[in-house]
C-alpha positions in Angstrom: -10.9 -8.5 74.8 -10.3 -11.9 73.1 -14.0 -13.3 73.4 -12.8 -16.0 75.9 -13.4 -16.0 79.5 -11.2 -17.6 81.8 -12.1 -21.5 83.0 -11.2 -20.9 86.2 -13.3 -17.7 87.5 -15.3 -17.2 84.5 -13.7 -13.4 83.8 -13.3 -11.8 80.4 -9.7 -13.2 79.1 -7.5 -10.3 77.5 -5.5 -11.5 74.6 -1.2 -10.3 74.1 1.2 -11.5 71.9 2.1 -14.3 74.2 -1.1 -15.3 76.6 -4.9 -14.9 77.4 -5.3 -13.2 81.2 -8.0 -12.4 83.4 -8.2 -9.5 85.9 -8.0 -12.0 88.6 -4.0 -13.2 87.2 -5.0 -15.7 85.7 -2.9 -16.9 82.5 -3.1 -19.1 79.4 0.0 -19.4 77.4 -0.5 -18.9 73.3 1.0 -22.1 71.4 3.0 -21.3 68.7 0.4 -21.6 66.4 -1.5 -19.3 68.6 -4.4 -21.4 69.9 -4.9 -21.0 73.6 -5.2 -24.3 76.1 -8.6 -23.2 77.9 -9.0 -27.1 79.6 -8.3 -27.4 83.1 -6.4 -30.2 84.6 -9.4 -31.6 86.7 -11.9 -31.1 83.9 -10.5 -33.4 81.3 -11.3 -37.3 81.2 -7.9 -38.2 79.7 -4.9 -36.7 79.4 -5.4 -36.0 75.2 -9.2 -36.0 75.0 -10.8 -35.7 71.9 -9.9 -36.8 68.1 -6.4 -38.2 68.0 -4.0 -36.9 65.5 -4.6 -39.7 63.1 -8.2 -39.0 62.9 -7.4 -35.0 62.6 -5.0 -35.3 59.9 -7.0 -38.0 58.1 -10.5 -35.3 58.1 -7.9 -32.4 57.2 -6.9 -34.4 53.7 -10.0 -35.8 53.1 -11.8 -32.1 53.5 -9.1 -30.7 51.6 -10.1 -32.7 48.4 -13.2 -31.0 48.3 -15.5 -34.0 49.2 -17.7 -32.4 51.6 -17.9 -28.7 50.0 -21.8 -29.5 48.8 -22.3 -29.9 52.3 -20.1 -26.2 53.5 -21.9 -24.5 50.8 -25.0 -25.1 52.2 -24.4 -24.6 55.8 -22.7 -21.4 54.7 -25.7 -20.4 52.7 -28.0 -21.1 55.7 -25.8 -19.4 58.2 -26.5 -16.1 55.9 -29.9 -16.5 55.4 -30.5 -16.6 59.2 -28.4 -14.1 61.1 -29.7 -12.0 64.0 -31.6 -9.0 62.9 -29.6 -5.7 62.4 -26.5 -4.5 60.7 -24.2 -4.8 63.9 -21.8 -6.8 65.3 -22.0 -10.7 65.7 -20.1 -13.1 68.0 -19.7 -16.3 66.4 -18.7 -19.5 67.6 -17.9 -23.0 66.2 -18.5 -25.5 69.2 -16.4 -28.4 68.1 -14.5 -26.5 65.4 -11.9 -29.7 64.4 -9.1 -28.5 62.3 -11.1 -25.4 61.1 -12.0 -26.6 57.3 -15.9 -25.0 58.2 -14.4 -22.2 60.5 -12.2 -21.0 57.8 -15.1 -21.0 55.2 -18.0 -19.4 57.7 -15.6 -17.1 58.1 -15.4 -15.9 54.3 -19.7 -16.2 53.7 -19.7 -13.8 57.1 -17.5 -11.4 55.2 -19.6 -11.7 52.3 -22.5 -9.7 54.6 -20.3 -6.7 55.3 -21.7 -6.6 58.9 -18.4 -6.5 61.5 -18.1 -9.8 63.4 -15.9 -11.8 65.7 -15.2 -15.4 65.4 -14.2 -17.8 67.6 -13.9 -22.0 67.4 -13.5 -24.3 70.5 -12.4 -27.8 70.3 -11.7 -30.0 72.9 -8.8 -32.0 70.9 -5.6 -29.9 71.0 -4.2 -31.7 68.0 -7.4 -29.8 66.2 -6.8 -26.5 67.8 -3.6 -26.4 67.2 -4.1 -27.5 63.2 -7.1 -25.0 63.1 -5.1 -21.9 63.9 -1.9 -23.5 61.7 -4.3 -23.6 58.7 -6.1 -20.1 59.4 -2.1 -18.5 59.6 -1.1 -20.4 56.5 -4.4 -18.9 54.6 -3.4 -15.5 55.8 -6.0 -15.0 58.0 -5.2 -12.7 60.7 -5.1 -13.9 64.8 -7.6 -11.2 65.4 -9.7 -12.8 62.1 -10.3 -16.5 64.1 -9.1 -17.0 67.5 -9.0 -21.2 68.6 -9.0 -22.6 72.0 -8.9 -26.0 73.5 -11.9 -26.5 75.1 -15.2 -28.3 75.8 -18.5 -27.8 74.4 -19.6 -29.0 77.9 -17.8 -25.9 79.3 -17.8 -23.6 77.3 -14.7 -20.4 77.8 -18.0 -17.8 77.1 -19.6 -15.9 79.3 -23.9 -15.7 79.6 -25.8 -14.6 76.6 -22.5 -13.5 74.8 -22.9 -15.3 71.6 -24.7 -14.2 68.5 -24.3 -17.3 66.7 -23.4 -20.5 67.3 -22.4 -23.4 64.9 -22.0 -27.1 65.5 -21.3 -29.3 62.9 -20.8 -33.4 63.9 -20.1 -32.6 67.1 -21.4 -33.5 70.3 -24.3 -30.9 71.4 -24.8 -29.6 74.7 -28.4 -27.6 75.1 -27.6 -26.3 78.5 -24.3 -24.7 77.4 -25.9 -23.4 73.9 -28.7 -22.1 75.6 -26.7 -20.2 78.6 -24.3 -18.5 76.1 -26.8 -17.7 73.4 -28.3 -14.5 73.6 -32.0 -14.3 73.5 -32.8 -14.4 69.5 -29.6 -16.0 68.9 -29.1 -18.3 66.1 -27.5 -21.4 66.4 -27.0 -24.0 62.9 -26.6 -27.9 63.9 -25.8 -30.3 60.9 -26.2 -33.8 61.8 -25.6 -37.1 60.1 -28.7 -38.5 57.4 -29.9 -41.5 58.3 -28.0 -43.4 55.0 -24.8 -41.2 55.5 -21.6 -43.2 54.8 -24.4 -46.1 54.1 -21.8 -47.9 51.7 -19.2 -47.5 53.8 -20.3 -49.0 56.5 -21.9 -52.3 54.4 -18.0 -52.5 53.2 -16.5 -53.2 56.4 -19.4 -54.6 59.0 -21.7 -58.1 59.1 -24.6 -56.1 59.9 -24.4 -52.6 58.5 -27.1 -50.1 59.9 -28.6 -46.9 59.4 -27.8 -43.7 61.7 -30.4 -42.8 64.3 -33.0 -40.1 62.6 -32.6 -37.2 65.2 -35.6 -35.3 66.5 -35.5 -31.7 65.3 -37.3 -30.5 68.9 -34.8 -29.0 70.9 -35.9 -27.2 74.3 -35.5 -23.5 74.1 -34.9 -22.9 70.4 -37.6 -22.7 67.3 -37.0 -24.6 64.4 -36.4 -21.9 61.5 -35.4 -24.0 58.6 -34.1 -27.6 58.0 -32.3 -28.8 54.5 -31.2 -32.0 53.5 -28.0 -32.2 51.7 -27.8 -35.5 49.2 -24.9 -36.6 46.8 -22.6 -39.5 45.6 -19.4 -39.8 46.4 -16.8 -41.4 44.3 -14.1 -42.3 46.4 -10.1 -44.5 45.4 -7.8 -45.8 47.3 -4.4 -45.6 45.5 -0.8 -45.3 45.8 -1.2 -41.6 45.6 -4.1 -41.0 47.5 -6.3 -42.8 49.9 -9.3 -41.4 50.0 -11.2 -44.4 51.5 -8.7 -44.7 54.1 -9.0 -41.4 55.1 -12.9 -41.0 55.5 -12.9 -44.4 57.6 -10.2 -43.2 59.6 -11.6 -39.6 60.1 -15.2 -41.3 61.5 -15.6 -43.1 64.9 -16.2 -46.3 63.0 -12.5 -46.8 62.4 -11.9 -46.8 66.4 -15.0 -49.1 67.1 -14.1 -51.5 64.8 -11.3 -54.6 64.7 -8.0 -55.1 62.5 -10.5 -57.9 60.5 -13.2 -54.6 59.5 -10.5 -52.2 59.0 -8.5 -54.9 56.2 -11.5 -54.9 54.4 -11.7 -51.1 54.1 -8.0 -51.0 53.1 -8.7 -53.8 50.5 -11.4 -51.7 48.4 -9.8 -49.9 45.5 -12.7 -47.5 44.7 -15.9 -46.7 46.7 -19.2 -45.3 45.5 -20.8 -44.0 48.9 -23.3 -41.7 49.8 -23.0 -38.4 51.7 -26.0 -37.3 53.7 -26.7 -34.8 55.9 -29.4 -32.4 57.6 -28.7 -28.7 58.6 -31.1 -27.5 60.8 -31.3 -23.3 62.0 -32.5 -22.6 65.4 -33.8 -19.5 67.1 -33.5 -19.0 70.6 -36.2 -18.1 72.3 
């Protein structure tokens, strides 16, 4: 079985070389890439939802440069430090996967712990899914290694209590759906914004520049196991070579919210000291 389950009647979706299907005949055709379309016509709000391409190709060369890898080392040092007890087999999830720059990398640190594992990474942009399996194929990592779908984190293609872990990293987060495919003593790793993240950035291209929300570590049904903070400078250029600004405005929703009057003054700057911040919290489920 692939891991999936189909949208439409909620049965275990057996992968081929060329679709998902469910004993009920349901099929899902594999893209070329071979990411699977798991988003039903009625149950999408426009007819590309999620990050457009410039925003996914923006985060994919801004990642690539290395700029958030403080940040993966962590979250991959916290994912190992907290699996489910035992020495068997894990299903893993990335809820809101993007172009697969964390999936990839979770992938290697669950390698690292020798225990067997299947991996999985939903997004709900197809430009993301598609890129996500593109970059797993062009690393060499098999289909069976990470297999991407198109889909929601609101509807998730999982079936009850199926998932040993689940990771979300900057991307919306839906209790009712983590909780309903989490198995009891799951583990589940959020990283969120700091309240100064991208601080600079923001005081570069708005009036009234202001800090992110502090987020309540309190979620219903899970136990807070361990929250780390993750603090460093970032020394960014615009150049003819390489924008680097450019790209981290256009891979945040702050580029979308903003006019062509905040965006010129981003595009003006020719280097950029900003500050990266985030918090990684592990959860239990109880």
């Amino acid at each position: 079985m692939s891991g999936f389950c189909c949208p439409a009647c909620g049965k275990p979706l057996a992968v081929s070389d060329r679709a998902y299907s469910c004993p009920r005949g349901h099929s899902f055709d594999r893209a070329k890439s071979g990411y699977v379309n798991l988003l039903l016509p009625g149950g999408k709000h426009s007819k590309a939802p999620g990050d457009n391409p410039l925003m996914v190709n923006a985060r994919r060369e801004f990642l690539d440069r290395g700029h958030y890898r403080p940040l993966c080392d962590a979250a991959c040092g916290l994912l190992k430090a907290h699996l489910p007890d035992g020495r068997g087999g894990l299903t893993v999830l990335d809820a809101g996967c993007g172009e697969g720059y964390y999936t990839e990398r979770f992938r290697a640190a669950l390698a690292e712990t020798g225990r067997p594992f299947s991996l999985l990474g939903v997004d709900i942009s197809k430009t993301a899914a598609d890129k996500a399996a593109r970059r797993a194929r062009q690393a060499g990592v098999p289909f069976s290694g990470i297999r991407y779908a198109a889909a929601s984190v609101f509807r998730l293609p999982l079936e009850d209590k199926s998932c040993d872990v689940l990771l979300n990293l900057f991307a919306p987060y839906c209790g009712e759906e983590a909780r309903r495919v989490l198995r009891p003593g799951g583990r589940m790793l959020l990283v969120v914004p700091g309240e100064r993240h991208l601080i600079e950035l923001k005081e570069a291209a708005y009036d009234r520049p202001y800090l992110n929300e502090a987020r309540d570590p309190a979620l219903e049904g899970f136990a807070l196991m361990e929250q780390r903070r993750v603090d460093y400078p970032m020394l960014l250029e615009n150049s003819a070579e390489n924008r680097e600004i450019d790209n981290l405005f256009r891979m945040t929703p702050y580029y979308y919210k903003t006019g062509r009057t905040e965006q010129a003054r981003v595009e003006a700057l020719q280097t950029l000291r900003v500050t990266a911040s985030f918090v990684c919290l592990a959860y239990r489920r109880l």
